[in-house]
N, CA, C and O of each residue as an XYZ file, in Angstrom:
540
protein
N     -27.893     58.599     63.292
C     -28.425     59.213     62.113
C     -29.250     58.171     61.360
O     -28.827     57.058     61.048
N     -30.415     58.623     61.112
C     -31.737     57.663     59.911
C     -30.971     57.532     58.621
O     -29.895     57.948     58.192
N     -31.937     56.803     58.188
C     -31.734     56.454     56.313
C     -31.903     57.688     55.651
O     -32.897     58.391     55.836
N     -31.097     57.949     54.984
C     -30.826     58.881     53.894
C     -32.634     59.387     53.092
O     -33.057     58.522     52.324
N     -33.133     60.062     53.186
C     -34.397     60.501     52.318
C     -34.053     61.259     50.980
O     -33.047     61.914     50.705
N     -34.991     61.029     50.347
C     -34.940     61.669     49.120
C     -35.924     62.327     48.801
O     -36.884     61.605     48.530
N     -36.134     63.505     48.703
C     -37.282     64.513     48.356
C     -37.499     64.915     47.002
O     -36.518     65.494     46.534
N     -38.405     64.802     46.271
C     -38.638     64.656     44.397
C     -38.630     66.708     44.485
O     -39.326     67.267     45.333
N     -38.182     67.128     43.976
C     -38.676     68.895     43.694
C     -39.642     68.674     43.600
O     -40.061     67.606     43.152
N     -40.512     69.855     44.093
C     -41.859     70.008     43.691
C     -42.204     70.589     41.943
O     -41.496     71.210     41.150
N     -43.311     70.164     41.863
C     -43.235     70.901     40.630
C     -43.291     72.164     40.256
O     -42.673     72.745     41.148
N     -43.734     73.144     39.305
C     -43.435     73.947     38.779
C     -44.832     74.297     38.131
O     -45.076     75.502     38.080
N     -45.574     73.633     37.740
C     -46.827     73.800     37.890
C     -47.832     74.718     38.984
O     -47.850     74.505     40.196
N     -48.573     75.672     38.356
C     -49.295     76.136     39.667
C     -50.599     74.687     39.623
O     -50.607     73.669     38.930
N     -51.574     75.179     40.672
C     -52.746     74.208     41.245
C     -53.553     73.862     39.983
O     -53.743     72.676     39.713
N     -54.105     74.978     39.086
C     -54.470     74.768     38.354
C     -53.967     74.237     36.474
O     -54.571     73.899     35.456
N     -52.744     74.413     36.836
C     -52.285     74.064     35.313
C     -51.773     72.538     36.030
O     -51.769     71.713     35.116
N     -51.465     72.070     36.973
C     -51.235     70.705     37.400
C     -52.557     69.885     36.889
O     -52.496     69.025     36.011
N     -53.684     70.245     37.518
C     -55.073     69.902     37.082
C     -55.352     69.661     35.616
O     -56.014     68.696     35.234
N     -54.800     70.613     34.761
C     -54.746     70.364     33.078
C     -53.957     69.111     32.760
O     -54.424     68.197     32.080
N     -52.691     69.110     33.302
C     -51.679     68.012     32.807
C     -52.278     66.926     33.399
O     -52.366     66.056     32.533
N     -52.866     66.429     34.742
C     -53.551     65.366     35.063
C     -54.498     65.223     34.099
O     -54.306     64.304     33.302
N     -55.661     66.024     33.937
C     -56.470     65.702     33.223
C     -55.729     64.798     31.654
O     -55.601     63.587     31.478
N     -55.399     65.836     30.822
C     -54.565     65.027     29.719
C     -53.993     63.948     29.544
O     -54.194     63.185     28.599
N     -53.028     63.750     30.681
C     -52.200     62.447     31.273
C     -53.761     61.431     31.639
O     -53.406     60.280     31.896
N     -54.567     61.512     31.679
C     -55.663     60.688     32.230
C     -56.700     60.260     31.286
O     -57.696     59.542     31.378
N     -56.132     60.950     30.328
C     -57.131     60.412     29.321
C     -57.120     59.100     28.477
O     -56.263     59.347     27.629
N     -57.503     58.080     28.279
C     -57.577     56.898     27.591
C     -57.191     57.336     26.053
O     -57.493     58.277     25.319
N     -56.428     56.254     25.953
C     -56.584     55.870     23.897
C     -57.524     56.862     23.494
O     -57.396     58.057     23.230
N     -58.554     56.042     23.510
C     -59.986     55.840     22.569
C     -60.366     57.542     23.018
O     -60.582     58.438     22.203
N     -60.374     57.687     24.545
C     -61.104     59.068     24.663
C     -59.903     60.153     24.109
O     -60.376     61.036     23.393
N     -58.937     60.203     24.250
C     -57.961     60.930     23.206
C     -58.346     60.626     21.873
O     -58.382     61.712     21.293
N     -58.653     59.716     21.081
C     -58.890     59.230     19.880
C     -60.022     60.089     19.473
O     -59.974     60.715     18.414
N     -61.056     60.148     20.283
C     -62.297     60.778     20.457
C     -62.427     62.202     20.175
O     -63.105     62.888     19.410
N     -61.598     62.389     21.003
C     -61.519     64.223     21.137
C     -60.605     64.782     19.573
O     -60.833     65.633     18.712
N     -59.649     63.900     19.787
C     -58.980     64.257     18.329
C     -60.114     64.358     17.189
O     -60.545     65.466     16.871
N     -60.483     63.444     16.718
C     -61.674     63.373     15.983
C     -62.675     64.212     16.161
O     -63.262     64.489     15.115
N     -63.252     64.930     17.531
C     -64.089     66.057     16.980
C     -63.137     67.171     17.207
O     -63.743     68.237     17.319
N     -61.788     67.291     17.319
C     -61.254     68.491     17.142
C     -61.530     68.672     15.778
O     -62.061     69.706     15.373
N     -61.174     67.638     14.950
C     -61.159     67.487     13.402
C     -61.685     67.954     13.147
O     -61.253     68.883     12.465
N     -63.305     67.882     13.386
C     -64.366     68.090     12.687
C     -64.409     69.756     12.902
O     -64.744     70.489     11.972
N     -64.092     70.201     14.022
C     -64.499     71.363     14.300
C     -63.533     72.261     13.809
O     -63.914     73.419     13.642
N     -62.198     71.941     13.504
C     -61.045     72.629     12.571
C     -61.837     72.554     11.284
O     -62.239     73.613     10.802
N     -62.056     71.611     10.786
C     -62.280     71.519      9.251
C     -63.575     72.896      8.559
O     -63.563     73.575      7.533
N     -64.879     72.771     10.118
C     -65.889     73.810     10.426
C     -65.126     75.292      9.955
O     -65.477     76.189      9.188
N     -63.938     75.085     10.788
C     -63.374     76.511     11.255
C     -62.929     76.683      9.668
O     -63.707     77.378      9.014
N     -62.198     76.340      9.211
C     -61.591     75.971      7.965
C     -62.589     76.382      6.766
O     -62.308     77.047      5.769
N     -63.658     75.892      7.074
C     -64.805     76.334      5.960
C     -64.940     77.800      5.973
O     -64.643     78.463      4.980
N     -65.356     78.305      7.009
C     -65.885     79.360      7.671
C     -64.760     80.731      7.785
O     -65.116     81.897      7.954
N     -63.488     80.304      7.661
C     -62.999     81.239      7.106
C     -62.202     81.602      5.878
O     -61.461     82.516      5.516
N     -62.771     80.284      5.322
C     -62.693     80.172      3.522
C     -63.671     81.432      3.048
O     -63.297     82.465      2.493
N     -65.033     81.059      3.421
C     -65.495     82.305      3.379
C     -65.672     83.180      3.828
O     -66.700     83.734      3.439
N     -64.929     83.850      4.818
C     -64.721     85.290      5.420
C     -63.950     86.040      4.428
O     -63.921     87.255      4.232
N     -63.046     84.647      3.566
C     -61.589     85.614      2.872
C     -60.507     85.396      3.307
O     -59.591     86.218      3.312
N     -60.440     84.096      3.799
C     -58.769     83.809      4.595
C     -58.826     82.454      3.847
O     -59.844     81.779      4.000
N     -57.775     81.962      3.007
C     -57.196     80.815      2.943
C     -56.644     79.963      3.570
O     -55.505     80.105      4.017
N     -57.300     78.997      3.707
C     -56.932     77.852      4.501
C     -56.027     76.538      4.245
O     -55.688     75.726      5.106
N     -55.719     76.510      2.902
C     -55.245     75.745      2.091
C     -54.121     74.941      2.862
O     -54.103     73.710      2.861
N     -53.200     75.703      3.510
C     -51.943     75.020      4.226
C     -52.050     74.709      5.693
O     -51.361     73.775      6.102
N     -52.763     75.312      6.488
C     -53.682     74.887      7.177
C     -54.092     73.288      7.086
O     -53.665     72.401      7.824
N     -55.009     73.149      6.019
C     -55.733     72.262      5.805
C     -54.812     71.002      5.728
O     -54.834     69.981      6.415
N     -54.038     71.346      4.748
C     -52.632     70.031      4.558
C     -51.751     69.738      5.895
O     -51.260     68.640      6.159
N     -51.612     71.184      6.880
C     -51.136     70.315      8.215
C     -51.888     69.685      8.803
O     -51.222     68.697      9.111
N     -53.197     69.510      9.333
C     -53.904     69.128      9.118
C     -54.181     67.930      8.961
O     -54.579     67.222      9.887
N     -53.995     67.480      7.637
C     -53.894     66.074      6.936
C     -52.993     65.299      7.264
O     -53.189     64.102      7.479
N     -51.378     66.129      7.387
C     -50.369     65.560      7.414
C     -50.232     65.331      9.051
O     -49.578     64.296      9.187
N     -50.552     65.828     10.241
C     -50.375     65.989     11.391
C     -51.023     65.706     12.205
O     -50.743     65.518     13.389
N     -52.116     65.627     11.604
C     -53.300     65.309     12.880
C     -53.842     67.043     13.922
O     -53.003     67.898     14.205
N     -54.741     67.117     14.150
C     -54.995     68.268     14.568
C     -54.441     68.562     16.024
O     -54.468     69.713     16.459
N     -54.044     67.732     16.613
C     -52.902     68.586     18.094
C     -51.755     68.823     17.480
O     -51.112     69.706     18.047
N     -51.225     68.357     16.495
C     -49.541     68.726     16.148
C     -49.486     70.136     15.409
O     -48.645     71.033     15.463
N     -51.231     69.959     14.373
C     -51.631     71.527     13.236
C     -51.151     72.454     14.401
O     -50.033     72.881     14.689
N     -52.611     72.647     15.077
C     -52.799     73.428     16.308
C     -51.559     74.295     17.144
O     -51.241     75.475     16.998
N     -51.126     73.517     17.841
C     -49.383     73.373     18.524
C     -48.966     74.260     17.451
O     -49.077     75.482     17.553
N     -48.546     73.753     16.547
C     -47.651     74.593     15.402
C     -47.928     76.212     15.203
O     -47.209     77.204     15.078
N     -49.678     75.894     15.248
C     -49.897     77.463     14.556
C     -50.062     78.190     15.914
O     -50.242     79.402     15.795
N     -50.039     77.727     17.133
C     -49.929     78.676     18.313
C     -48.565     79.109     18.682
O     -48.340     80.096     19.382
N     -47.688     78.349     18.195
C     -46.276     78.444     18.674
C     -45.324     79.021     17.016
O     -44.148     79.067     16.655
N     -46.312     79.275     16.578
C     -45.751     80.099     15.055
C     -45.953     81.576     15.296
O     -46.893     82.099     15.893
N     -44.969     82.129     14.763
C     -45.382     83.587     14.538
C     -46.957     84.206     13.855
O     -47.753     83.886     12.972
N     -46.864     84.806     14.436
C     -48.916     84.930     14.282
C     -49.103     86.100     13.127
O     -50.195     86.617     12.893
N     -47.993     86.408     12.506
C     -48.325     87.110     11.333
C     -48.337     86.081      9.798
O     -48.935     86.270      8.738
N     -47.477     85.042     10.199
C     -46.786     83.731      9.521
C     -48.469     82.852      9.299
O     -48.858     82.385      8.229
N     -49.077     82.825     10.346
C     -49.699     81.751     10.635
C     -51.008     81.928     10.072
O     -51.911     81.091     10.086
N     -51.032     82.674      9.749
C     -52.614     83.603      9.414
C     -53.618     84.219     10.660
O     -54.814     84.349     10.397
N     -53.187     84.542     11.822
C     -53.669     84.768     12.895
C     -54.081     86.275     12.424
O     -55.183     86.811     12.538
N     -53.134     86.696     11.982
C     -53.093     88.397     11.583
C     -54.315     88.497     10.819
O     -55.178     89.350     11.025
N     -54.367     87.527      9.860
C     -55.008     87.829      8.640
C     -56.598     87.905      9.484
O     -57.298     88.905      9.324
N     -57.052     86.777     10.357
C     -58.316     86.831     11.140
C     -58.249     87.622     12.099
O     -59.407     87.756     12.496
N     -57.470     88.320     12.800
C     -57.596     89.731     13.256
C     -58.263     90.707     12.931
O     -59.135     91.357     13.507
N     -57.379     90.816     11.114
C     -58.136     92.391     10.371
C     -59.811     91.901     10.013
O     -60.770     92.672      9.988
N     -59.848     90.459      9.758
C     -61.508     90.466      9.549
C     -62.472     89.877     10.944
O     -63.526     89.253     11.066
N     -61.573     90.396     11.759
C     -62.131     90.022     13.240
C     -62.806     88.611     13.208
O     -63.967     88.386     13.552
N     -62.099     87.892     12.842
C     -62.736     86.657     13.224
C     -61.901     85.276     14.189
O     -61.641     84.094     13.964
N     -61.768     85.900     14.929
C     -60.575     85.373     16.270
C     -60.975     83.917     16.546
O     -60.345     82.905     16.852
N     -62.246     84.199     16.322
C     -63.237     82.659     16.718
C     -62.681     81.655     15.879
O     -62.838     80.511     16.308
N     -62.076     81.769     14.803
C     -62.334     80.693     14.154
C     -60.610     80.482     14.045
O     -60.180     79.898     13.050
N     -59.575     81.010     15.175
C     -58.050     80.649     15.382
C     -58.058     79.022     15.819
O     -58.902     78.305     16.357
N     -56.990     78.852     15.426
C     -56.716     77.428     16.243
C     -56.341     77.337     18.124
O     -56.370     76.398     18.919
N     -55.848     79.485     18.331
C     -56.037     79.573     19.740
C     -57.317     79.592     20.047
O     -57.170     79.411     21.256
N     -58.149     79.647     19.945
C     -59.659     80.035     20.373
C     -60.193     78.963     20.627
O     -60.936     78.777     21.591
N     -59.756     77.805     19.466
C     -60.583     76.205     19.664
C     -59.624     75.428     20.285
O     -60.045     74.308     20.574
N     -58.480     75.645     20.584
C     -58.195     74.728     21.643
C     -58.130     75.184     23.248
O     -57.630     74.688     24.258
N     -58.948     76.468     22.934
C     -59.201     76.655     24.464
C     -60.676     76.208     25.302
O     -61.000     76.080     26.483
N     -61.396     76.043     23.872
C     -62.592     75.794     24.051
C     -63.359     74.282     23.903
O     -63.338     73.612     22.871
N     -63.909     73.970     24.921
C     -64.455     72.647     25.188
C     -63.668     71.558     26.115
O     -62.787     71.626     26.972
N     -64.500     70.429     25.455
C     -62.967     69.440     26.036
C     -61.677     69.153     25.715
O     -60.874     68.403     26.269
N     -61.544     70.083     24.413
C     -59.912     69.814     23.676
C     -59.260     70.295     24.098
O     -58.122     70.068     23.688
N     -59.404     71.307     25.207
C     -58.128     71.847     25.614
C     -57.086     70.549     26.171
O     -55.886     70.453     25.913
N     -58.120     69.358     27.212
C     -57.270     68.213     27.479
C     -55.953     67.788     26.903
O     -54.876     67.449     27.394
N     -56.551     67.966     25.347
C     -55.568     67.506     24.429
C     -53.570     67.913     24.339
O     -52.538     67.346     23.978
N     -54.133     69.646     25.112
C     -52.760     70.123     24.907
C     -52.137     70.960     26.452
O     -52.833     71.608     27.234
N     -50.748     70.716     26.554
C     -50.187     71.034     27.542
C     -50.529     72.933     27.758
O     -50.761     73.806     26.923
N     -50.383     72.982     29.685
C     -50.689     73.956     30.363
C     -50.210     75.161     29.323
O     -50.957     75.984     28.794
N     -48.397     75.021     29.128
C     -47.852     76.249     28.232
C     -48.335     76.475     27.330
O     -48.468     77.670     27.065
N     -48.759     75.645     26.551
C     -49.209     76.571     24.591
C     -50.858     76.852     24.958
O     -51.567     77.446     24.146
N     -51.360     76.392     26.191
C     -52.574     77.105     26.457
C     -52.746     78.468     26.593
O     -53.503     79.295     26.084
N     -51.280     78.517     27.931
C     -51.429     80.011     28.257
C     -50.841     81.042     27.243
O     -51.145     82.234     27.281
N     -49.874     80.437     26.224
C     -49.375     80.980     24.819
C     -50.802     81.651     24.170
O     -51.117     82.837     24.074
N     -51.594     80.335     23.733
C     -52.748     80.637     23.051
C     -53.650     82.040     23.766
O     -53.754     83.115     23.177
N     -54.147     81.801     24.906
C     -54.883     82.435     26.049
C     -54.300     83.979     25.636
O     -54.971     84.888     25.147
N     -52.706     84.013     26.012
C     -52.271     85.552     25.900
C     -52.207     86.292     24.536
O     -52.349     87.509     24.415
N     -51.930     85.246     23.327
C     -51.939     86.040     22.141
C     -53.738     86.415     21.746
O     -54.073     87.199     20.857
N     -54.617     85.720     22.555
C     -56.314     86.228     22.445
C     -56.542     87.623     23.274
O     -57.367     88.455     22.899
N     -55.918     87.753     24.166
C     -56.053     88.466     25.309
C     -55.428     90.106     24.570
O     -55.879     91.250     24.524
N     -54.019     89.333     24.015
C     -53.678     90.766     23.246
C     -53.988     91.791     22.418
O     -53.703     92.982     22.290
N     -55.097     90.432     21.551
C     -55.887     91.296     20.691
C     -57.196     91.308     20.515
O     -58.018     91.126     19.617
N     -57.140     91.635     21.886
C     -58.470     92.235     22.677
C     -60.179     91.105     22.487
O     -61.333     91.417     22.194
N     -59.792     90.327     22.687
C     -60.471     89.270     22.687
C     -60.706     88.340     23.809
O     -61.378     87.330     23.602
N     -60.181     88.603     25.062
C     -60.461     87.988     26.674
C     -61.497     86.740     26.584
O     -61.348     85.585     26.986
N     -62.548     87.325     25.952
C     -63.764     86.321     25.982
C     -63.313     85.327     25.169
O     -64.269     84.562     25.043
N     -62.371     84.908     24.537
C     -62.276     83.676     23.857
C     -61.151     82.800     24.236
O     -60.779     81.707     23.808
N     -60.557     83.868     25.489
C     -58.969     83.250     26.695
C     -59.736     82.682     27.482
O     -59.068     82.750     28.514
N     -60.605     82.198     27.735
C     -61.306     82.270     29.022
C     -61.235     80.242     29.200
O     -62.024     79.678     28.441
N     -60.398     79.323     30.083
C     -60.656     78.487     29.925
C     -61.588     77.976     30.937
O     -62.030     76.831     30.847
């Protein structure tokens, strides 16, 4: 009888959400540093923009401050979406300007793991918005 082997489980990951977590896992400091920083900018955009639609952003804005924009984000995808103000940009159809919508879009998705993607992805999908699940 040979030496004893040890086989790691495979993961749990399909092909393509493995590909997300590499990517993320691969990203440098500075280029994480990077992306954070224009997430910023483009939350703060979003933030304006549905100041004036008629949605308050106010607490938002302070996680935000206090969190850094992957921890805001995270939070308000994994919050109840009536809680979060998701609802509220529903009734004035402005889905675009969710924190699911922008972290599906561009290079920030890097920023955040496969699950609160596909979290984000399905609560867009539900309310009838596909085109903004689309990574």
């Amino acid at each position: 009888m040979g030496p004893l082997r040890v086989v790691a489980p495979k993961p749990y990951f399909s092909a393509a959400n493995q590909r997300e977590v590499e990517m993320a896992s691969a990203l440098t400091d500075s280029e994480r540093r990077r992306l954070e920083d224009e997430r910023s900018e483009r939350l703060i955009k979003a933030c304006d923009d549905s100041d004036k639609a008629g949605y308050s952003t106010k607490a938002f804005r302070a996680s935000l401050a206090e969190n850094g924009p992957v921890e805001a984000v995270s939070r308000v995808i994994t919050s109840d979406p009536k809680a979060s103000g998701f609802a509220a940009l529903v009734e004035l159809k402005r889905l675009e300007l969710t924190g699911e919508a922008i972290a599906l879009s561009g290079p920030w998705k890097a920023l955040f793991d496969a699950k609160l993607l596909d979290q984000a992805r399905k609560r867009l999908i539900q309310n009838q918005r596909p085109d903004l699940a689309k990574a």
